[in-house]
C-alpha positions in Angstrom: 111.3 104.8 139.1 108.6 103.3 136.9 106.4 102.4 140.0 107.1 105.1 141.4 105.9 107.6 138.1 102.7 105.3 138.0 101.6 106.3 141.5 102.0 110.2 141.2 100.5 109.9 137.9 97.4 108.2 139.2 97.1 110.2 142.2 97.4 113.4 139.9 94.1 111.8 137.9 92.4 111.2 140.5 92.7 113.7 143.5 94.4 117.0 142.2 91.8 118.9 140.7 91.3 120.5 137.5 92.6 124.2 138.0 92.3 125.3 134.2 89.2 127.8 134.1 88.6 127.7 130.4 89.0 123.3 130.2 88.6 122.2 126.7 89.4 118.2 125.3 92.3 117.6 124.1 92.0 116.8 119.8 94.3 115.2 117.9 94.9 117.3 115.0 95.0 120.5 117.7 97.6 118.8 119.1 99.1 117.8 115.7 98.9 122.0 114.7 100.4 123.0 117.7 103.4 120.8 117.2 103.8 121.8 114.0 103.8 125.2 115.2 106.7 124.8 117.2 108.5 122.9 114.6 108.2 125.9 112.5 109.6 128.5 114.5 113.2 129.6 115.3 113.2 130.8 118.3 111.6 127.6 120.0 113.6 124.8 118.1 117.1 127.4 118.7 115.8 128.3 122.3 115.1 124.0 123.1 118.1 122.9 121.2 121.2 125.2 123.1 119.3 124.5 126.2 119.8 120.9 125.3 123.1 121.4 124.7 124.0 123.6 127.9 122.6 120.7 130.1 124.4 118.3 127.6 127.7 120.2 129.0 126.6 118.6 132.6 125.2 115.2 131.4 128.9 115.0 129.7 131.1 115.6 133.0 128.2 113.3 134.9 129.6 110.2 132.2 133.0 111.2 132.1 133.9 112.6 135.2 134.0 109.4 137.7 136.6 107.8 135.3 138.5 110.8 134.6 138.7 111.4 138.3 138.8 107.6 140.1 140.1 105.7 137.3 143.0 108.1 135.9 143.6 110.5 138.5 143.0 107.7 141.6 140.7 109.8 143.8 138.1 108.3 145.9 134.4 108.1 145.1 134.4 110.8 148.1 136.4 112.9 146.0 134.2 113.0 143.9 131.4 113.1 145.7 133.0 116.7 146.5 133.9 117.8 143.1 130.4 117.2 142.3 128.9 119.5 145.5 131.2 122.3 144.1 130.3 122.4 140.3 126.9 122.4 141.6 127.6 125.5 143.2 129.1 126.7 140.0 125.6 126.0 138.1 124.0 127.7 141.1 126.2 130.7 140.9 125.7 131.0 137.1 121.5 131.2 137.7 122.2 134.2 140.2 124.4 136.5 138.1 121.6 135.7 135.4 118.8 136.1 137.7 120.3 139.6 139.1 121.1 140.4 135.5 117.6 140.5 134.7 117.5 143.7 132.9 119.7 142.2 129.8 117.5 140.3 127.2 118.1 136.6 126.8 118.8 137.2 123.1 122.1 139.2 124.9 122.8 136.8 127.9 123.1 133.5 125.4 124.9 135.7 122.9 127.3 136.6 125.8 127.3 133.3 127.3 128.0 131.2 123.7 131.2 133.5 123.2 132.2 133.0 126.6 131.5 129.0 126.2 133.3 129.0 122.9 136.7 130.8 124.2 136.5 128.8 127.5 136.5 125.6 125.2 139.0 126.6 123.5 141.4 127.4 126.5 140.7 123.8 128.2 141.6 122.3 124.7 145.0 123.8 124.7 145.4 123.3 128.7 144.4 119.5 127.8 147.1 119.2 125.2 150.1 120.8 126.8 149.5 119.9 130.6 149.4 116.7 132.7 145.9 115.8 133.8 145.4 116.7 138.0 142.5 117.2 140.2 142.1 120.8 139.7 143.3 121.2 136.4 139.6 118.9 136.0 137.6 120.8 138.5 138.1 124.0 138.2 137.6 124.2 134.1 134.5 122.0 134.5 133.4 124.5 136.8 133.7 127.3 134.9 131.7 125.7 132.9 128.7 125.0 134.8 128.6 128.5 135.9 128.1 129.5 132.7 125.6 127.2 132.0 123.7 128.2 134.9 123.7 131.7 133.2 122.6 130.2 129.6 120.3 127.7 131.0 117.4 129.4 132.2 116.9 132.1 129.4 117.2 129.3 126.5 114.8 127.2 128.6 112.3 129.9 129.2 112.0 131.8 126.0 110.5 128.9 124.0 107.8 128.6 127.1 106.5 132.6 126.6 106.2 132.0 122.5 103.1 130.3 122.3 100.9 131.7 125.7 97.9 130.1 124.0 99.7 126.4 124.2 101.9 127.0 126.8 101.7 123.8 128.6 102.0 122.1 125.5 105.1 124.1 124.6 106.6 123.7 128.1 106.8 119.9 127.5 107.7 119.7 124.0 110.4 122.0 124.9 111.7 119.9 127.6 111.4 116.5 125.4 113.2 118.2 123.1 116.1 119.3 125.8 116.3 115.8 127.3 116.3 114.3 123.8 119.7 116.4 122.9 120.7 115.5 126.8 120.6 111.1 126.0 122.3 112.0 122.9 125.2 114.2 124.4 125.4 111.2 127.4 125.6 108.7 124.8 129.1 110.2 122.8 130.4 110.6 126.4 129.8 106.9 127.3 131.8 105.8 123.8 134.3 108.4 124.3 137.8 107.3 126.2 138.1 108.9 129.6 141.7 108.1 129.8 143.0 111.6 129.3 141.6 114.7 129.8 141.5 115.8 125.6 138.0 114.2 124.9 136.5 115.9 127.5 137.9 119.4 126.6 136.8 118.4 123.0 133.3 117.4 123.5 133.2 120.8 125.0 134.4 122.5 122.2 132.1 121.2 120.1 128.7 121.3 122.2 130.2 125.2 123.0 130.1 126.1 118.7 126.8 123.9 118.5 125.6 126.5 120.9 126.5 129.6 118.8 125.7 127.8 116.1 122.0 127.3 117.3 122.4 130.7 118.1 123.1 132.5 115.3 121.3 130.4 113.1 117.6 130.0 115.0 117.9 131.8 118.1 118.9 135.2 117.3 116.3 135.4 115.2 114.1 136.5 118.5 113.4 140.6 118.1 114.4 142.1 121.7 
């Protein structure tokens, strides 16, 4: 992967050509006020860190999920292979409703999609704690899931992009550092956490689903709509 970054980098330098039309050099402290900029507003940090968390909610299955399924449950890597294909669907799903939904601000589609997170959470919790782990009582759950992180996603994702049009590519990547940063950190807990029952799952979920209306009502909702 390493190699492999090196060579598109260099062949961006060196044969896709500059399409900015006002190109200016890149300074230091510009760069140094811009991130500050970011840092300082509520939208951007709330918008970066609940799409973090929302692809966190993947990241955590991706850890978790192989053991829960071929360890406990004794399904093949096939299996899972499957299981996989359809919560992708589910993600996939989850981006069209928001997609044909486009008439609803994001400030409404995350509100909507954190209580929904938050009340699924707590249903898989319960259904963790008085039923025996199968393959479907896993699947379908975790699907749910994913749809409705296919519905958060994109709005969180996007809105911290359209704050700053001067800086945008700048904000763009920050915005996805950030993302990816809270993404290791939710992969990490899931690789410490025991995958022999189905409860840590269903409670890592809980908790990444209030850290999302947390972020929420704390940085994002701050956005006027």
């Amino acid at each position: 992967m390493t190699g492999y970054g090196a060579v598109i980098f260099f062949l961006a330098v060196l044969v896709l050509p500059e399409t900015h039309l006002t190109p200016t050099r890149i300074h230091i402290s510009t760069v140094g006020k811009q991130l500050i900029s970011t840092l300082k507003h509520p939208v951007f940090v709330g918008g970066s860190l609940i799409a973090g968390m929302a692809y966190g909610l993947i990241l955590i299955f991706n850890a978790m999920g192989p053991f829960l399924l071929q360890d406990s449950l004794k399904q093949t890597a096939v299996t899972y292979g499957y299981i996989a294909l359809i919560l992708g669907v589910g993600f996939f799903i989850g981006s069209i409703v928001n997609r044909l939904w486009a008439s609803a601000s994001p400030t409404f589609k995350i509100r909507l999609g954190a209580i929904i997170l938050v009340i699924l959470s707590c249903f898989f919790v319960a259904y963790a704690f008085l039923q025996p782990m199968t393959l479907w009582g896993v699947a379908l759950p975790v699907f749910l899931f994913f749809t409705v992180t296919g519905f958060i996603y994109p709005n969180a994702m996007g809105t911290p992009m359209r704050l700053f049009p001067g800086f945008i590519g700048f904000a763009a990547s920050f915005s996805g550092t950030i993302v990816f940063f809270v993404g290791f950190a939710m992969t990490l807990v899931a690789s410490i956490v025991s995958t022999q029952t189905l409860l840590p799952l269903a409670g890592l979920y809980l908790l990444v689903s209030f850290l999302i209306l947390l972020f929420y009502l704390t940085l994002f909702n701050k956005m006027k709509t």
